[in-house]
C-alpha positions, 0 to 999 in steps of 0.5 A: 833771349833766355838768361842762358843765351844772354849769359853765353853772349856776355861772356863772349863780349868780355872775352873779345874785350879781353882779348884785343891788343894792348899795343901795336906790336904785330902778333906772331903765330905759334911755331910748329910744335908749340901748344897752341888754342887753335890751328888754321889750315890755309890752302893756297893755289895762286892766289899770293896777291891775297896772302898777306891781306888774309893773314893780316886780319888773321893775326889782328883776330888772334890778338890774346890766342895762340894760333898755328898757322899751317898754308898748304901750297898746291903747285901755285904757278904765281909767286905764292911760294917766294910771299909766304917764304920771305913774308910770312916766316912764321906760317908753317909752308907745305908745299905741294909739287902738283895741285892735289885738290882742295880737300886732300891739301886740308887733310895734308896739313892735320899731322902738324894740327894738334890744337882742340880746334882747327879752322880751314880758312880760305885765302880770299876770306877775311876774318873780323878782328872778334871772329876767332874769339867769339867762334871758339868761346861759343864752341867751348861754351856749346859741347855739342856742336861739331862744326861751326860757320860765321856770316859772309858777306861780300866787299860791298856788304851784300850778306850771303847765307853761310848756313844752309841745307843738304842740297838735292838734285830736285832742289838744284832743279827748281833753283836753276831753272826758276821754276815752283819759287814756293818750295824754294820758299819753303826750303828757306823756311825750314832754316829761318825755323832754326834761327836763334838770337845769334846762332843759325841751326843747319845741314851744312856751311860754306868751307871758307871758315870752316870751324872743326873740333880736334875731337870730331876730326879724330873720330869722323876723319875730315875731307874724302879724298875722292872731291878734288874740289867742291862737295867736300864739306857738304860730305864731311857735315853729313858725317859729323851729323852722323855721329851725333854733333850739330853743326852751325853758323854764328851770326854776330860775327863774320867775314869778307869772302870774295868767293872763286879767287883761286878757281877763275885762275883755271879759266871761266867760272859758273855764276856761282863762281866755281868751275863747272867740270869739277862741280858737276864731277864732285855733284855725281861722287856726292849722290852716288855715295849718299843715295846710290845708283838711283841718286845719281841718275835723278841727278843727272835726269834733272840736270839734262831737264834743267839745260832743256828748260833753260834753252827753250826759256832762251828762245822764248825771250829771244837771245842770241842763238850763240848762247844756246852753246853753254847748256849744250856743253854743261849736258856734255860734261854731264854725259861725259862725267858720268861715264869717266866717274863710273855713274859717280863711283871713282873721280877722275884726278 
């Protein structure tokens, strides 16, 4: 580690020290309007059995800071509304009459943000009692930096990459299908490349604490509106890496993600925890905007190749025939999106 790396990580454990709570009285969130070091933006959609267990070790992790807290409802259909009402007083509540997609409920609440630095958090992620401090001393210490991400891990430990590359259709191809394992090694390669002590370089990270600087939402905007859901912080990375920020994933620090906590209220999730139709819809809106027409046809051509793949594995392993039906139904939505998305040039919601 060089003096540089070594004195920034000094000062970040003496601001965590510092910042721990001299006693136990519980930690109130800065009103609406008030001067605040960061603003968390909390989208909601019925998921009130894990509100208070996310702001719990929100306000833990605020311990020393002024944090806002700003939870945007979309039309939960559980008692979300009546939690956050009565239990959560000094949270900032907009509540949505229809579920507007994740990243226009984010864009909703900057008009009450005006910290120098906003976290989107999820609901089903849960922040250390360091995480908030040493997320915002390494920003201010890293100028440079536009968008920051920390480690997750699961309930039982299991460490998932929180930092990743831009995806592609040939790279979602050789994951999915398991096929040419040496350029998935590669890939990983590339990232393990940009690893520093404490610090990950990439192309992107996961929207479950999502870390912005006030001054990269003012000039680059934050989500597209066009994602309902999914996609929308691969887009907004691309745009901030545009623009000349870095983005990247700290790894002293972390939290606890559960992962399709408000999704698998809208029925049966993929293995990577996420709704299938809107994947595959916010997929083709991606590639069409960043590589065009052909982008979105080699992305749909793999993702046809990869179910044939898949169906002729299955029968050479013996399985039930029964479960053929998934990737028929996965290259039907595909079909199927492609023509309601105009070859991925409008959503469809």
């Amino acid at each position: 580690m060089t003096n540089k790396n070594l004195g920034a990580e000094i000062a970040c454990d003496a601001a965590c020290d510092s910042a721990r709570p001299a006693s136990s009285a519980p930690i109130r969130f800065a009103s609406s309007g008030q001067a605040a070091d960061l603003d968390v933006i909390i989208v909601n959609y019925n998921t009130g059995h894990l509100l208070e267990r996310c702001i719990g070790s929100l306000r833990l992790a605020a311990a020393g800071l002024s944090v806002q807290v700003v939870i945007v409802d979309n039309a939960s259909r559980d008692d979300s509304l009546s939690i956050i009402r009565q239990r959560l007083p000094d949270c900032t509540l907009i509540a949505n009459a229809q579920n507007v997609g994740f990243g226009r409920a984010n864009n909703q609440a900057l008009a009450a943000c005006h910290a120098p630095y906003v976290l989107l958090l999820n609901t089903d992620a849960f922040v250390s009692t360091d995480t908030l401090v040493r997320s915002l001393t390494y920003m201010q210490a890293k100028q440079h930096i536009g968008v920051l991400g920390v480690s997750l891990h699961d309930e039982h430990g299991h460490g998932v990459n929180a930092g990743r590359v831009f995806p592609s259709p040939w790279h979602t191809f050789l994951l999915q299908t398991g096929l040419f394992k040496r350029f998935l090694q590669e890939e990983d390669a590339v990232l393990a490349a940009r690893e520093k002590p404490g610090v990950r370089e990439c192309d992107w990270v996961v929207g479950c604490y999502y870390l912005i600087r006030r001054s990269v939402i003012d000039r680059v905007g934050l989500f597209d509106p066009r994602y309902f859901l999914y996609f929308e912080e691969v887009d907004h990375c691309r745009a901030v890496w545009k623009a000349g920020w870095t983005i990247e994933c700290l790894t002293t620090t972390g939290v606890i993600h559960i992962g399709g906590a408000s999704a698998k209220s809208e029925g049966e999730l993929n293995v990577g925890r996420q709704i299938p139709e809107l994947q595959i819809e916010s997929g083709l809106l991606y590639y069409r905007k960043h590589d065009g027409l052909p982008g979105v046809l080699f992305s749909a051509g793999l993702s046809f190749l990869t179910d044939l793949i898949l169906i002729v594995k299955h029968l050479v392993k013996r399985r039930p025939l029964a479960g053929l039906g998934v990737f028929a139904r996965h290259s039907a939505a595909v079909g199927r999106l492609l023509i309601q998305t105009r070859l991925g040039t409008r959503p469809t919601r």
